[in-house]
N, CA, C and O atoms as CSV, one atom per row, in Angstrom:
chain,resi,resn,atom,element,x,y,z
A,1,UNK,N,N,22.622,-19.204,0.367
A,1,UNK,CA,C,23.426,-20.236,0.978
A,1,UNK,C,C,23.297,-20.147,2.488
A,1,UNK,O,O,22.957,-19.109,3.057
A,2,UNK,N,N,23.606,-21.369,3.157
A,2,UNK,CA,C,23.075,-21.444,4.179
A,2,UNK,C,C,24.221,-20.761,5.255
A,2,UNK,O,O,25.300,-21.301,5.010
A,3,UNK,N,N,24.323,-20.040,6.052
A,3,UNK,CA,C,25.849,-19.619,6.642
A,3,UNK,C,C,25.751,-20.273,7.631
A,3,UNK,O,O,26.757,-20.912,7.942
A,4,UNK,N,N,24.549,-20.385,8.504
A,4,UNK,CA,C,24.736,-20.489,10.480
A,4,UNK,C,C,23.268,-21.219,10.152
A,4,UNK,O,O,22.264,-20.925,9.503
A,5,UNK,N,N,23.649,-22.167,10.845
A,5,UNK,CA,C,22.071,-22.667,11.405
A,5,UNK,C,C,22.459,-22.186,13.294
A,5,UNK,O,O,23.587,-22.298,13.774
A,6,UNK,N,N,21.330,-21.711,14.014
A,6,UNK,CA,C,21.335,-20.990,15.061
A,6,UNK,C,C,21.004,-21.952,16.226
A,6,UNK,O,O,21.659,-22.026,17.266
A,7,UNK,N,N,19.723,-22.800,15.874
A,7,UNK,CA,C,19.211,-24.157,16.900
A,7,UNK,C,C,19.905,-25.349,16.377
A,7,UNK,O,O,20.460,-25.335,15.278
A,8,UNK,N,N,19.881,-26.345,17.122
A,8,UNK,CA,C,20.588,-27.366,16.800
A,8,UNK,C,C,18.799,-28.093,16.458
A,8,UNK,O,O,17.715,-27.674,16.864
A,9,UNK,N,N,19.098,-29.223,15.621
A,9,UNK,CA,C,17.879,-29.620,14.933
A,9,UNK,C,C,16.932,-30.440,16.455
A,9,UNK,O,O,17.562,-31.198,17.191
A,10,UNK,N,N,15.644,-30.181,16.683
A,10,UNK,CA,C,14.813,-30.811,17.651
A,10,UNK,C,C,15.193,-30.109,19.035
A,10,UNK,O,O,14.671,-30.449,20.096
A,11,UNK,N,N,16.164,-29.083,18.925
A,11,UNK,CA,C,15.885,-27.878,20.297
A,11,UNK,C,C,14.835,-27.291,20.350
A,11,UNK,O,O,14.026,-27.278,19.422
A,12,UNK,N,N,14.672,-26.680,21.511
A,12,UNK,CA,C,13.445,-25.965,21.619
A,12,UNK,C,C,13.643,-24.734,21.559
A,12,UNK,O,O,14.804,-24.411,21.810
A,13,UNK,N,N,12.855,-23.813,21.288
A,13,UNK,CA,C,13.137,-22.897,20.571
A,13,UNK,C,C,11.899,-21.593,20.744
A,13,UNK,O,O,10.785,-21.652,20.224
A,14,UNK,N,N,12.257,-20.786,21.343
A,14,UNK,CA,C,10.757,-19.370,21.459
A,14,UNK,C,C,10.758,-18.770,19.760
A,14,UNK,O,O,11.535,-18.956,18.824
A,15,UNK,N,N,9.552,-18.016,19.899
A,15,UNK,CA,C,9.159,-17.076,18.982
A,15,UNK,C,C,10.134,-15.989,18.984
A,15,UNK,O,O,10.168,-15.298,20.002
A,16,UNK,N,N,11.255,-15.601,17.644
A,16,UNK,CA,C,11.449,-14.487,17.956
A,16,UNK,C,C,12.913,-15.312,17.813
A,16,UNK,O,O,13.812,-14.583,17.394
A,17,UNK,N,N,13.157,-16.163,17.980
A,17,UNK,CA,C,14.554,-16.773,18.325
A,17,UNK,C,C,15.430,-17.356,16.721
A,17,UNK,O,O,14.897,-18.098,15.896
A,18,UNK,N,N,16.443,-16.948,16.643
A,18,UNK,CA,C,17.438,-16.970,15.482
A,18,UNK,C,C,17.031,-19.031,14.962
A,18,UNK,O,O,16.974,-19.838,15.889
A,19,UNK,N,N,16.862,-19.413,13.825
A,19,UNK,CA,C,16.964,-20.454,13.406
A,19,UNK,C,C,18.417,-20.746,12.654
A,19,UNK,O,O,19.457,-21.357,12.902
A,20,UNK,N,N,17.796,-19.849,11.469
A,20,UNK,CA,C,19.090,-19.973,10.298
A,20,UNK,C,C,19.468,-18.452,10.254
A,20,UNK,O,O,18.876,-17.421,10.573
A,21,UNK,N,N,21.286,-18.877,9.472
A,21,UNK,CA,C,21.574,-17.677,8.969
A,21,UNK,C,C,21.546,-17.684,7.591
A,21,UNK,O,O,21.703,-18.846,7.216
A,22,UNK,N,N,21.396,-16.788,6.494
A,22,UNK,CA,C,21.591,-16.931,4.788
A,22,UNK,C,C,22.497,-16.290,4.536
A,22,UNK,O,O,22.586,-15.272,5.223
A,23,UNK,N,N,23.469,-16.484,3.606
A,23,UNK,CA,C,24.593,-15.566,3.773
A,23,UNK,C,C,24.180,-14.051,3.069
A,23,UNK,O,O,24.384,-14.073,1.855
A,24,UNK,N,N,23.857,-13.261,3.374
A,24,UNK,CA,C,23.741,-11.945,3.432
A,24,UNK,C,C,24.165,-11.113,2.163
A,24,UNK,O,O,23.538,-10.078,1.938
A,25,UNK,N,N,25.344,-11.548,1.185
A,25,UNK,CA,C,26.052,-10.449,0.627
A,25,UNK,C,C,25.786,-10.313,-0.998
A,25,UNK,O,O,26.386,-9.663,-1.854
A,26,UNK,N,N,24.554,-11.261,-1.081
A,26,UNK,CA,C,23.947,-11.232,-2.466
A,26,UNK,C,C,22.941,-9.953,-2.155
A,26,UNK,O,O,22.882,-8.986,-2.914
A,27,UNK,N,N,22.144,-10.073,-0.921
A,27,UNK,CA,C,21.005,-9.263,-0.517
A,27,UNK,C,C,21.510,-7.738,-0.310
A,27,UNK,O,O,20.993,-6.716,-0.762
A,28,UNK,N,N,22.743,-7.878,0.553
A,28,UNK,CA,C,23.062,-6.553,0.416
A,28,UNK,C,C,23.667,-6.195,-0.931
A,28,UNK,O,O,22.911,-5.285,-1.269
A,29,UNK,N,N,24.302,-6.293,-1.640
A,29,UNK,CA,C,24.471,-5.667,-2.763
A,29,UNK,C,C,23.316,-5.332,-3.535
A,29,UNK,O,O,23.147,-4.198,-3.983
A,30,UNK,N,N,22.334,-6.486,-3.746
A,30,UNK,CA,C,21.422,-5.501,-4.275
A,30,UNK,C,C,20.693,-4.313,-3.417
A,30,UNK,O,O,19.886,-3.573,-3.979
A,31,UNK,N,N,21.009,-4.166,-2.047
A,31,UNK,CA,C,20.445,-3.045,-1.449
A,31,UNK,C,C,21.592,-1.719,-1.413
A,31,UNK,O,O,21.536,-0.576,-0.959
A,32,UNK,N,N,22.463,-2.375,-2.013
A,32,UNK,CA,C,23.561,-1.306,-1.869
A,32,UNK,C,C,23.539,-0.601,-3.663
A,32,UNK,O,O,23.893,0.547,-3.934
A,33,UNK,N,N,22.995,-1.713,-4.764
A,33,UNK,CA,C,22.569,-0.821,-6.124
A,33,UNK,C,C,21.592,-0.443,-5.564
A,33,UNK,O,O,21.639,0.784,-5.639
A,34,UNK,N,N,20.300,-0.873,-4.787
A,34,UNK,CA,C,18.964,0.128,-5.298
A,34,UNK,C,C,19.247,1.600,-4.434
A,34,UNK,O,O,18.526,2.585,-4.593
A,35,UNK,N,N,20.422,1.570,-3.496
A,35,UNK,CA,C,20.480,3.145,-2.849
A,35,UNK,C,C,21.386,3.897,-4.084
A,35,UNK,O,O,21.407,5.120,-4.216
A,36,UNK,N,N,21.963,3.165,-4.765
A,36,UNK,CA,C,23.005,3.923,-5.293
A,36,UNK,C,C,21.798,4.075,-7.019
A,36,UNK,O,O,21.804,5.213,-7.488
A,37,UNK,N,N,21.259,3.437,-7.493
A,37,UNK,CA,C,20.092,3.766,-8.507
A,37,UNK,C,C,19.724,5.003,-7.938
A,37,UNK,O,O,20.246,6.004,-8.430
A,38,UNK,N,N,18.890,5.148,-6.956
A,38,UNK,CA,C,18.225,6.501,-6.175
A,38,UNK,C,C,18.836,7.495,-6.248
A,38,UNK,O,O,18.398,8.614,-6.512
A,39,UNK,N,N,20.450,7.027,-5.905
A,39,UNK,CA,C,21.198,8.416,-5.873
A,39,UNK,C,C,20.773,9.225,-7.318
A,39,UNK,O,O,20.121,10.269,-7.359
A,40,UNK,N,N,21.203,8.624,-8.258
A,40,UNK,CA,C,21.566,8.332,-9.538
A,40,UNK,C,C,20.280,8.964,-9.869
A,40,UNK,O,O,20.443,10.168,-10.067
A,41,UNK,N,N,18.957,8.548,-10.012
A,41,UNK,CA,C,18.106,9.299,-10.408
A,41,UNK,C,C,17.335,10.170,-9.950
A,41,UNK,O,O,16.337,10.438,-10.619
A,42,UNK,N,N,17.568,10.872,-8.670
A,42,UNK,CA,C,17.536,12.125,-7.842
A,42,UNK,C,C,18.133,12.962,-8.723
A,42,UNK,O,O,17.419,13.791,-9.286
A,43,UNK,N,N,19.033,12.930,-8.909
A,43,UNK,CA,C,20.355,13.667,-9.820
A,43,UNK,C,C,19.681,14.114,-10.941
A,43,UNK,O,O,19.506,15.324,-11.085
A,44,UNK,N,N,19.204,13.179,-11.900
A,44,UNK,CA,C,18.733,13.102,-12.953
A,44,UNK,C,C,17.437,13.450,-12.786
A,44,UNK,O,O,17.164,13.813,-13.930
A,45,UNK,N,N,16.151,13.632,-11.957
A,45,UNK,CA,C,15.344,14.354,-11.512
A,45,UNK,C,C,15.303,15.744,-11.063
A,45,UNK,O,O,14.252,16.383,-11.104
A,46,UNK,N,N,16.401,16.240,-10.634
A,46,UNK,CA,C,16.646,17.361,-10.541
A,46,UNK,C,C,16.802,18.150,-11.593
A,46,UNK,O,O,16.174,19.197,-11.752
A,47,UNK,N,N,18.217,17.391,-12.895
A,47,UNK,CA,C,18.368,18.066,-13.566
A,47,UNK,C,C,16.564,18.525,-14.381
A,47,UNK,O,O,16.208,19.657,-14.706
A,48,UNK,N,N,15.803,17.320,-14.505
A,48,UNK,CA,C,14.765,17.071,-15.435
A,48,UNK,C,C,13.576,18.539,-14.749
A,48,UNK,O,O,12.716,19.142,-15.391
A,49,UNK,N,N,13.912,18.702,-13.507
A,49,UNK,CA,C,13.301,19.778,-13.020
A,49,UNK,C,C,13.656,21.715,-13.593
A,49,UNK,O,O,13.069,22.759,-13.878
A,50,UNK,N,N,14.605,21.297,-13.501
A,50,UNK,CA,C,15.624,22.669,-13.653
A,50,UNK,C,C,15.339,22.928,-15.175
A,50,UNK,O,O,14.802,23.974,-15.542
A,51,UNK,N,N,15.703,21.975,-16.014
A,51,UNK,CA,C,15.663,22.045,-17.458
A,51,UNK,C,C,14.070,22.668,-18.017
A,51,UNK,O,O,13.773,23.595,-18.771
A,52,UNK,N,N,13.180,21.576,-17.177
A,52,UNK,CA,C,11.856,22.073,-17.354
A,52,UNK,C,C,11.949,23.544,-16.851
A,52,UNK,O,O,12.066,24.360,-17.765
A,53,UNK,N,N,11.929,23.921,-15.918
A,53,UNK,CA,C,11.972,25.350,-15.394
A,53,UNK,C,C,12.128,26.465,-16.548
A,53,UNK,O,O,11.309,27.150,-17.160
A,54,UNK,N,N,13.453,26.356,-16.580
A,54,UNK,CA,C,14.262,27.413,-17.805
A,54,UNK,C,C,12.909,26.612,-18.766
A,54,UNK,O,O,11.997,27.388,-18.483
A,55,UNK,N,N,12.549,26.014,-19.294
A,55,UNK,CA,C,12.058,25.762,-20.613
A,55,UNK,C,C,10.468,26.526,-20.312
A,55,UNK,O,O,9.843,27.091,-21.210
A,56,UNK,N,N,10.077,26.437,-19.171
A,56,UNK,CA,C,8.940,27.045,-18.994
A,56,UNK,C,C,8.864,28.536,-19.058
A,56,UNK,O,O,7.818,29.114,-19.355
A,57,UNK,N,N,10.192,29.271,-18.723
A,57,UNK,CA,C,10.347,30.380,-18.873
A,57,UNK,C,C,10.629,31.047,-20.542
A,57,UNK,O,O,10.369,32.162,-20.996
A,58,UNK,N,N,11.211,29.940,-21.124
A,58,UNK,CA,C,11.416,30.690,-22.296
A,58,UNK,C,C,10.617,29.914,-23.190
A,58,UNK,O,O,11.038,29.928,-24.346
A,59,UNK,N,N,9.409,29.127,-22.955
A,59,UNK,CA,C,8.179,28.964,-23.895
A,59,UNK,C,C,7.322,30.083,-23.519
A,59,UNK,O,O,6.522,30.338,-24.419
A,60,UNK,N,N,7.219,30.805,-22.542
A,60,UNK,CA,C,6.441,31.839,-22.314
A,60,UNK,C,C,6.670,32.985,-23.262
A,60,UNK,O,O,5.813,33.441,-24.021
A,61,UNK,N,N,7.842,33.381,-23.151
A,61,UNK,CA,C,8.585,34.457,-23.699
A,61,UNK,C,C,8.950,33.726,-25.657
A,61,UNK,O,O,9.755,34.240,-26.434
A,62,UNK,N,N,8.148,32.584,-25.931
A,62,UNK,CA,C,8.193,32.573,-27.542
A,62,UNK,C,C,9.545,32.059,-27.737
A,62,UNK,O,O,9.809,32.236,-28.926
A,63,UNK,N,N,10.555,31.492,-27.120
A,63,UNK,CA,C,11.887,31.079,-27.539
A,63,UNK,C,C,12.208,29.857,-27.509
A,63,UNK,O,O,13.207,29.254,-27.904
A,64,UNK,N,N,10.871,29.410,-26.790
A,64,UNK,CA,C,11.004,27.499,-27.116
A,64,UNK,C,C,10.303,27.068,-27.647
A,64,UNK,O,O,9.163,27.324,-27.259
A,65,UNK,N,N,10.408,26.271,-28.694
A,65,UNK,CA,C,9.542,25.506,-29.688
A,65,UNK,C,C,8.739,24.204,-28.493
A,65,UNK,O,O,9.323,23.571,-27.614
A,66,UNK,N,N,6.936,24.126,-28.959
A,66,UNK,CA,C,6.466,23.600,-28.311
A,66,UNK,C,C,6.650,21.937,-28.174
A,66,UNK,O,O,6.122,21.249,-27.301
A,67,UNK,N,N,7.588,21.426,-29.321
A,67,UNK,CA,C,7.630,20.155,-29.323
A,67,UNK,C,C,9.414,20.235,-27.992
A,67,UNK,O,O,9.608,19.198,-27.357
A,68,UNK,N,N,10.031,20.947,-27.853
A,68,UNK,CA,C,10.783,20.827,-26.763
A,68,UNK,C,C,10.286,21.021,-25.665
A,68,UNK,O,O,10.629,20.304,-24.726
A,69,UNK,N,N,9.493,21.881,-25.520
A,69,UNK,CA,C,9.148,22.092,-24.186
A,69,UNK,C,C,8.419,21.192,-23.645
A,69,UNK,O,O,8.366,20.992,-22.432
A,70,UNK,N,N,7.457,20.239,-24.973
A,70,UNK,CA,C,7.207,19.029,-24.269
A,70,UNK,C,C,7.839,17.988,-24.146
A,70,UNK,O,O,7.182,17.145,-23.536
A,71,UNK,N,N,9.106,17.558,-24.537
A,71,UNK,CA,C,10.269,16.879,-24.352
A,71,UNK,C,C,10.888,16.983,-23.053
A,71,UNK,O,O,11.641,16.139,-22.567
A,72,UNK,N,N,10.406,18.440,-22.336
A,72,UNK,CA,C,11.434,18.413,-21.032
A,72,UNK,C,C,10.504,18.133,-19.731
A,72,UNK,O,O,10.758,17.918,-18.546
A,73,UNK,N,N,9.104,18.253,-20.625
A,73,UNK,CA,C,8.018,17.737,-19.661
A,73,UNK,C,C,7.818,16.199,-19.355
A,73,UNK,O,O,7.470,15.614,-18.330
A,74,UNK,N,N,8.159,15.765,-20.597
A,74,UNK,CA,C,8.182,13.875,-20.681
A,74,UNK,C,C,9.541,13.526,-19.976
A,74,UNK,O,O,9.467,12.459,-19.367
A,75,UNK,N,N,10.578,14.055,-19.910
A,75,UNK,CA,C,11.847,13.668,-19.606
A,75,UNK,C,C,11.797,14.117,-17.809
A,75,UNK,O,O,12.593,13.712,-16.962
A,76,UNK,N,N,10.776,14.931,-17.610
A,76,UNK,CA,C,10.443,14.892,-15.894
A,76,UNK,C,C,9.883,14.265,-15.877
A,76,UNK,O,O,10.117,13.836,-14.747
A,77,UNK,N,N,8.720,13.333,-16.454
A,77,UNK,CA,C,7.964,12.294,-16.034
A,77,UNK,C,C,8.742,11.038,-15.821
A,77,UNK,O,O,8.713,10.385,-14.777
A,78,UNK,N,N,9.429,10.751,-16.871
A,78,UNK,CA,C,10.030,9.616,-16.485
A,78,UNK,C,C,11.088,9.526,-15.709
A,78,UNK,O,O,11.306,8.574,-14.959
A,79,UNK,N,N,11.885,10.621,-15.859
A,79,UNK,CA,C,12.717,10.805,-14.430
A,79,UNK,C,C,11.572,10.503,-13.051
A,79,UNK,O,O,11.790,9.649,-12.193
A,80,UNK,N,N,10.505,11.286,-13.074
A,80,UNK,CA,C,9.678,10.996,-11.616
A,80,UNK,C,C,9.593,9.156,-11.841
A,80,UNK,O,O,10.474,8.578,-11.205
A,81,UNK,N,N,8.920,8.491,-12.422
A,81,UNK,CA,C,8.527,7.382,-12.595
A,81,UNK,C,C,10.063,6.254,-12.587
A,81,UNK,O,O,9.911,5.073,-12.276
A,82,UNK,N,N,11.391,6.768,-12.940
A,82,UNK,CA,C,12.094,5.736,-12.926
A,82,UNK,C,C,12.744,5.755,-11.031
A,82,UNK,O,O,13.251,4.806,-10.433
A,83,UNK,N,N,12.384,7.692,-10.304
A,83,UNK,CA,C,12.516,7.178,-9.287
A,83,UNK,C,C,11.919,6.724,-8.034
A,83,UNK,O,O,12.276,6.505,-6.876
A,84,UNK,N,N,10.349,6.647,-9.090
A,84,UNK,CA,C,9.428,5.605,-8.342
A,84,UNK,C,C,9.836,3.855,-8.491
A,84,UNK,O,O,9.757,3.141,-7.492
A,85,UNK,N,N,10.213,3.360,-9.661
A,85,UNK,CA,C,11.069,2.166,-9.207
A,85,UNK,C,C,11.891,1.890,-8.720
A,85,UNK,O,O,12.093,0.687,-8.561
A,86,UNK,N,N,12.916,2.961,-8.161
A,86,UNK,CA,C,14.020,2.562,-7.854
A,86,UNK,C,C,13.917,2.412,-5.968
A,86,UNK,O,O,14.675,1.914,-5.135
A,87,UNK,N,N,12.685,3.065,-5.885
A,87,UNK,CA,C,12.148,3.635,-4.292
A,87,UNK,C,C,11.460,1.907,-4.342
A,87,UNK,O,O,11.609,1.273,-3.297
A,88,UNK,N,N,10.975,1.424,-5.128
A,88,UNK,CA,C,10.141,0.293,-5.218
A,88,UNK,C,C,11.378,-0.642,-4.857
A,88,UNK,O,O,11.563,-1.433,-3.933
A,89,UNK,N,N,12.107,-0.270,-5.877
A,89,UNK,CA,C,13.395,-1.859,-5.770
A,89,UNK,C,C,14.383,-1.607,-4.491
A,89,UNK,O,O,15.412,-2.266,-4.344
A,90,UNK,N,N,14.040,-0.768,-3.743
A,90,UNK,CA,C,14.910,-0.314,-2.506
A,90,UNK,C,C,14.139,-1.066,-1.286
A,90,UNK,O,O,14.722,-1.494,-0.289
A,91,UNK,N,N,12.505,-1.178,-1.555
A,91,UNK,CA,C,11.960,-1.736,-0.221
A,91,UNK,C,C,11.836,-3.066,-0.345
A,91,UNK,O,O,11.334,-3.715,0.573
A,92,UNK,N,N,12.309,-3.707,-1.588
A,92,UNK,CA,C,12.420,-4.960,-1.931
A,92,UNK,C,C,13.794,-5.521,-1.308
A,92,UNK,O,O,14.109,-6.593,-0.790
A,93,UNK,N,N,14.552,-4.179,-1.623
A,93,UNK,CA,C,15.936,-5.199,-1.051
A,93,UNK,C,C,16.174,-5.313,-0.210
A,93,UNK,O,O,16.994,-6.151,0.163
A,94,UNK,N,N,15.394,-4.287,0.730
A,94,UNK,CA,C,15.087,-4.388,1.870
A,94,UNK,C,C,15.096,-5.656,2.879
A,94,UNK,O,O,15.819,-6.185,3.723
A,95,UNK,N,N,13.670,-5.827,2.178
A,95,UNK,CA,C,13.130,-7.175,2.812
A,95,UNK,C,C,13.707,-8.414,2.675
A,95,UNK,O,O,13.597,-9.382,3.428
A,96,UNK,N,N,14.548,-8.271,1.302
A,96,UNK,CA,C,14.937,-9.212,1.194
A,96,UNK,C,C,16.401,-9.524,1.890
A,96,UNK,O,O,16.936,-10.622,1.735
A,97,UNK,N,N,16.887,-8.679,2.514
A,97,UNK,CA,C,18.039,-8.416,3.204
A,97,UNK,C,C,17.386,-8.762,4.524
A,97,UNK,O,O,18.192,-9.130,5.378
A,98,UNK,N,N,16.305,-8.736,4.840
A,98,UNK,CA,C,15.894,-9.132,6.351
A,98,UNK,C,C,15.315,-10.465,6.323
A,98,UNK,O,O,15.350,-10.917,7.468
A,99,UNK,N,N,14.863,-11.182,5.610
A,99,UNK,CA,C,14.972,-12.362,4.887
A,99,UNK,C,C,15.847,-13.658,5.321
A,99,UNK,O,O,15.552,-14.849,5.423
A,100,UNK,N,N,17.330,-12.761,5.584
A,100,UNK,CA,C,18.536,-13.617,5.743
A,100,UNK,C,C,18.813,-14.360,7.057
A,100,UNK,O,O,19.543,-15.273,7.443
A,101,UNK,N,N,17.720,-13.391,7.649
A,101,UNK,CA,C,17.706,-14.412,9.824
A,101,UNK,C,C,16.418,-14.433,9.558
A,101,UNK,O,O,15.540,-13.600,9.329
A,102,UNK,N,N,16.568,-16.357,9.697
A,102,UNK,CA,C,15.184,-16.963,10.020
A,102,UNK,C,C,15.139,-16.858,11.750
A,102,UNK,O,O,14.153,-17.262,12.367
C-alpha cells in the first residue's frame, strides 16, 4: 500500500531522491519471522550437533546401533540445510523491506 508519495507528480527530481513510500509493516514482519526462524534453527542445529557428538562417541565404543547414529547424522543435515533457508529467506526480506522507498 501506498503510504507517502515523496515528489509531487511532474517535479523534478535527482537520482537517489525519495519518490514513494510502501507501507513497511508487511515487509518487516516477514523480516522479523526470518530472524526469529534463524534463531529457532541455530538452536536446533546445535542441539543436532551435540546429539551427533555423544552418538559418535558411543558408536565407537559399540553402544549405538548404526541405524541411529545415522539418524543423528541426517537430523544434522537437515538442521544445516533448513538453516540454509532460513539465511536465504532473511536476505529476501531483506530486500524486500528496502523495496518500500522508491
Amino acid at each position: 500500500y501506498l503510504q507517502e508519495q515523496a515528489a509531487a507528480d511532474g517535479s523534478d527530481v535527482k537520482q537517489g531522491d525519495l519518490l514513494y513510500r510502501i507501507a513497511p509493516e508487511d515487509y518487516q514482519a516477514a523480516l522479523d519471522q526470518a530472524k526469529a526462524e534463524i534463531e529457532r534453527d541455530t538452536a536446533t542445529l546445535d542441539y543436532a550437533r551435540s546429539n551427533l557428538g555423544r552418538g559418535t562417541e558411543l558408536a565407537k565404543s559399540g553402544y549405538l546401533a548404526k541405524d541411529s547414529f545415522d539418524q543423528r547424522t541426517s537430523t544434522l543435515r537437515a538442521a544445516e540445510a533448513a538453516l540454509a533457508v532460513d539465511r536465504a529467506a532473511l536476505r529476501t526480506a531483506e530486500l524486500n523491506l528496502g523495496y518500500a522507498e522508491i
